[in-house]
C-alpha positions in Angstrom: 18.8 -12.6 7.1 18.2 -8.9 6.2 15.0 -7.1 7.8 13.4 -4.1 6.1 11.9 -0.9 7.5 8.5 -2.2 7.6 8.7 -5.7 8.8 11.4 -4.4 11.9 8.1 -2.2 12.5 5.3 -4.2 12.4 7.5 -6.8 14.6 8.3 -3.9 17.3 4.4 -3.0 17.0 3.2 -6.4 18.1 5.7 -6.5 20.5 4.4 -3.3 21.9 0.7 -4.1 21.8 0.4 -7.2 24.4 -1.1 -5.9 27.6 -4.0 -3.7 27.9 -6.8 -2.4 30.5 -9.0 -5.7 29.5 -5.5 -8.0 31.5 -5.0 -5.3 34.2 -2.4 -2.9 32.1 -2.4 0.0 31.5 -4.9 1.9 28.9 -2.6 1.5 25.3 -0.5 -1.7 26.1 2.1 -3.0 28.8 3.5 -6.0 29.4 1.6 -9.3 30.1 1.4 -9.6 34.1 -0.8 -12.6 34.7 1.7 -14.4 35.8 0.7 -17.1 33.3 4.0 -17.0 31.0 2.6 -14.7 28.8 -0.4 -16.9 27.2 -3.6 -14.5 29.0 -5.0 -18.0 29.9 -5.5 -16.7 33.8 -4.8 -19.2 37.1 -7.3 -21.7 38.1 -8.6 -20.8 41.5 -9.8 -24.1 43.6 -13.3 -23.9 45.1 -13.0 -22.6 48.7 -9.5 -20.8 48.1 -8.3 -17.8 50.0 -7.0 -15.5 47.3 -5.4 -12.7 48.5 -3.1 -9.7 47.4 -1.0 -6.6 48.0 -2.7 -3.5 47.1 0.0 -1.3 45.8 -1.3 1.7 43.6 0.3 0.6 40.6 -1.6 -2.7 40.7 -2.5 -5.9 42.7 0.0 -8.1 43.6 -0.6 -11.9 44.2 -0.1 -13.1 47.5 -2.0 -16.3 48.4 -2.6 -19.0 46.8 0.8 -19.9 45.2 -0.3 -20.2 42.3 -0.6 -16.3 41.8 2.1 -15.1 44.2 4.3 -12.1 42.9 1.6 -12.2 40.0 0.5 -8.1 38.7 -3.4 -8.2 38.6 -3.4 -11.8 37.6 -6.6 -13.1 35.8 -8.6 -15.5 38.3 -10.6 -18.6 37.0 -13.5 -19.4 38.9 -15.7 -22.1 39.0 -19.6 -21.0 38.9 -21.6 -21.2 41.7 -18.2 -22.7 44.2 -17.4 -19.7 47.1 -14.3 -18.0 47.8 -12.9 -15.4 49.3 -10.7 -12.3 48.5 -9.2 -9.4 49.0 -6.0 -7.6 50.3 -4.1 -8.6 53.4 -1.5 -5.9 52.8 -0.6 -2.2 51.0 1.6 0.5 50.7 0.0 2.9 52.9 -2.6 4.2 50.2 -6.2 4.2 50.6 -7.3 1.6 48.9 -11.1 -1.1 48.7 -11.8 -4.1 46.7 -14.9 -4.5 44.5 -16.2 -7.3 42.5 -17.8 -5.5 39.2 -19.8 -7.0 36.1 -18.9 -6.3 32.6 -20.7 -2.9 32.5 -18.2 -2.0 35.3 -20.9 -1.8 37.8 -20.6 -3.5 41.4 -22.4 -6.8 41.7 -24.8 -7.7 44.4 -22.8 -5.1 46.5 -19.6 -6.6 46.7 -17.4 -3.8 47.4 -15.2 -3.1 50.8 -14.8 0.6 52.3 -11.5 2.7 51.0 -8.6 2.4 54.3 -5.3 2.7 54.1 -4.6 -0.6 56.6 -6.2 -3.5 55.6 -8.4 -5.9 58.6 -10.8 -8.6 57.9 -13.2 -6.1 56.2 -11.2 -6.3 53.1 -12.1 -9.4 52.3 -15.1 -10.3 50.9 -17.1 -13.5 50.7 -17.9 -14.7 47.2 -20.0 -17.3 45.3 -18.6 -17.1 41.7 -21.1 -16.3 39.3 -21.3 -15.8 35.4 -21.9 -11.9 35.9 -18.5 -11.4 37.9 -15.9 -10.0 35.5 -13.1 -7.8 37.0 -11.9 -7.1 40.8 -11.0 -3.6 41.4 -9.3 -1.5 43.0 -12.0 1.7 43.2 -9.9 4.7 43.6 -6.9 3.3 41.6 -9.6 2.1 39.0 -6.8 2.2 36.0 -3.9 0.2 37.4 -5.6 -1.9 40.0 -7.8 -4.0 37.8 -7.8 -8.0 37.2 -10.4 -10.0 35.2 -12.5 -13.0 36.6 -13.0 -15.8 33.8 -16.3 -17.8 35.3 -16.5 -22.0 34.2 
């Protein structure tokens, strides 16, 4: 089978185009990191789950549940109106907070921890998934700390 110039191109475009600042990449592509295999489809995320994670500058890691463990800024799906909690357990020494923000990347109903460099129990917030809940962030690592929240 012989390939020409532009379909070896448009092949290595798609290729390079997966990823993105909408799944928790970075800004112009980068690999998948959902931990989902590569479909985007996001984790289910049973009611009353602790869901917790490493905060490492470059982005969240999954720790608890299982389900998202060694996952990069893994897409969460919640069910509407069931509580949770999250947040991060561990880091790598940087100062770091969690926030729960909407799609105009504004907090929601002032969900947001302080910025420490050791995380305690105040880095762990107490939610009741609602259909305004988009993304958890990372606030002063904003671009690489970011994973989306799909509300069912």
């Amino acid at each position: 089978m012989q390939v020409t110039g532009a379909t070896a191109m448009s092949t290595l475009l798609a290729g390079c185009m997966r990823g993105g600042p909408r799944d928790g990449g970075p800004p112009g592509g980068g690999p998948d990191d959902d931990g989902n295999g590569g479909d985007g489809g996001g984790v289910d995320i049973d009611p009353g789950t602790d869901i917790e994670f490493s905060a490492q500058t470059s982005h969240w890691e999954g720790l608890a549940p299982s389900s998202i463990e060694g996952a990069e800024n893994p897409t969460l799906i919640l069910q509407e109106g069931e509580d949770y909690t999250i947040g991060w357990t561990e880091g790598d020494g940087g100062g770091h907070n969690i926030e729960i923000r909407d799609e105009n990347d504004d907090v929601v109903d002032d969900l947001a921890t302080e910025v420490v460099s050791e995380p305690d129990e105040d880095q762990i917030l107490e939610i009741t998934a609602s259909s305004e809940m988009a993304q958890y962030v990372c606030d002063p690592h904003q671009n690489t700390m970011r994973g989306d929240l799909q509300i069912e």
